[in-house]
C-alpha positions, 0 to 999 in steps of 0.5 A: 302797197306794192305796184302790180307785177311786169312780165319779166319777174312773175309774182303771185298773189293770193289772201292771207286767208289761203297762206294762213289755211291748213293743208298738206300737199306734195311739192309737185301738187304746190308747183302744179298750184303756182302755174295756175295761179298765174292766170287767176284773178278775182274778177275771172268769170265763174267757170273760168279754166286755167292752162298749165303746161307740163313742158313749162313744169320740166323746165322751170323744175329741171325735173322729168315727170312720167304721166303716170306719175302726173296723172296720179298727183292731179288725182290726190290733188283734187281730193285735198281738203284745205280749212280756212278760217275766214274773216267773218268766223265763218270755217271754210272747207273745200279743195283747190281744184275742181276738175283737171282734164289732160288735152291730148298731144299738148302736154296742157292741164286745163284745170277748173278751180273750185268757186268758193276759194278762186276769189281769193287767188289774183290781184288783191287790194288788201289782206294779201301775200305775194310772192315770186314765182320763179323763186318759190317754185325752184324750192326743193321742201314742200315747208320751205315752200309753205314758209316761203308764203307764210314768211312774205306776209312780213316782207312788207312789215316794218315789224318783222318778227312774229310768234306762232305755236308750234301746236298752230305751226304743225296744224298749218302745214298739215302736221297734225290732223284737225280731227283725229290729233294724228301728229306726223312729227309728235318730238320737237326734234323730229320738227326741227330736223325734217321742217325746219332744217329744209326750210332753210333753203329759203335763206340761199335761194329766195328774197328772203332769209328767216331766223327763228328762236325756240320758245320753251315751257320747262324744257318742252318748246312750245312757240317759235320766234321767226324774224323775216329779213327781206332782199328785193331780188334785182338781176340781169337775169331775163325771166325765161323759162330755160334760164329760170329753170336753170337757175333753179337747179344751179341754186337748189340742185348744185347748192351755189349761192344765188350770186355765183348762179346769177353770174354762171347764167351771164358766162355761160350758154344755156347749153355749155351750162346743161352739159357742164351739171351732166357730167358734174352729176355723173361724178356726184352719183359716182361718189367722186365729189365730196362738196358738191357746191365748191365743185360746182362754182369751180368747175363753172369759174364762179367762185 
């Protein structure tokens, strides 16, 4: 059993139940979700309101988000349907949040969560997934996040090698409609390509690196083999928000490895480190760079 979470490296928790549900959201609806898990534990009250702050959102993301665009994804966000098959057999349908109300001139989401799944987010005793914040929010994918939790449910696991279906896959990201059998990604290939190969990410930015062996039925793959391996992260690194959002996009954004991040943190100023990626970006976009990762480790003297 792992001992609860210190202030300094922020962990999630929340049931296997929720990291094995079906449903699809964006990457920004994923990140609004992991703030507001945050504050949620089992016992809170119901009717309990959770506070998510967009200025927190920018800077642990690095990226710029118009209201527009925020009003329109906490809009789609409260009409996600998630299913979830419960312990007891039960099928379980509902959405995440129930309300998000805008607090004029604090840049705050107070957000109400729907009472039949916030018993399943917090500090749990038993059946559950944990998870690091500062890593799984930096994540680029929307499956690379997905995968992120699913693959924690291993971490802990002496046997960190399971099975799933590629038919069960597709379902649980959101691939395939339950109902009407809409497949978003009808060709092996297509899943490989947009899913899997993204998914990747995990291996150079998280505590964790995943492999996976395709399972064949004639010449048509049918299950996958994934092997989890699990680092703990330990650094130097204090988990504020500037620095973790810059390790965020040194990692995920500029593609070091997460050691040449950690020691470009330690080097450099937070600001020296902001003016050094606009310029690097500059170049990026004027097509001045061709390896956008040993650019950046030499610029920033971290080879």
């Amino acid at each position: 059993m792992e001992s609860e979470p210190s202030d300094k490296s922020v962990t999630l928790w929340q049931s296997n139940v929720l990291t094995s549900a079906r449903y699809e959201l964006t990457k920004l609806e994923k990140n609004i979700l992991y703030l507001a898990m945050r504050e949620m534990k089992p016992t809170d009250a119901p009717g309990q309101l959770y506070y998510v702050s967009t200025v927190e959102l920018r800077e642990r993301t690095g990226e710029e988000i118009k209201y527009d665009r925020l009003r329109g994804t906490t809009k789609k966000l409260l009409g996600r349907v998630l299913e979830a098959d419960l312990p007891n057999g039960d099928l379980l349908q509902t959405h995440f949040f129930s309300s998000v109300q805008y607090l004029k001139g604090t840049g705050t989401l107070e957000i109400g969560i729907d009472p039949k799944i916030r018993p399943f987010y917090g500090y749990l005793k038993s059946h559950f997934t944990t998870f690091q914040l500062d890593l799984a929010i930096t994540l680029n994918s929307i499956y690379a996040k997905r995968l992120y939790e699913v693959f924690s449910m291993y971490k802990n696991l002496e046997d960190k090698t399971f099975c799933v279906s590629l038919d069960k896959l597709k379902l649980q990201l959101g691939l395939t409609d339950k109902d009407t059998g809409k497949d978003k990604y009808p060709l092996y290939a297509d899943v490989k390509r947009n899913v899997l190969k993204p998914a990747e990410e995990i291996n150079t930015a998280t505590d964790l690196a995943f492999s996976y062996r395709e399972i064949k039925r004639g010449r048509k793959v049918v299950e996958l083999e994934f092997t989890v391996v699990y680092t703990p992260k330990t650094t130097d690194i204090d988990y504020n928000e500037p620095e973790m959002a810059l390790f965020g996009r040194l990692v995920n954004q500029f593609k070091l490895r997460k050691d040449q991040a950690i020691t470009a943190l330690k080097t450099h100023t937070p600001a020296d480190l902001n003016q050094q990626l606009y310029k690097i970006q500059l170049r990026e976009k004027n097509g001045e760079i061709q390896n956008l990762g040993s650019y950046t480790a030499g610029i920033l003297g971290v080879k």
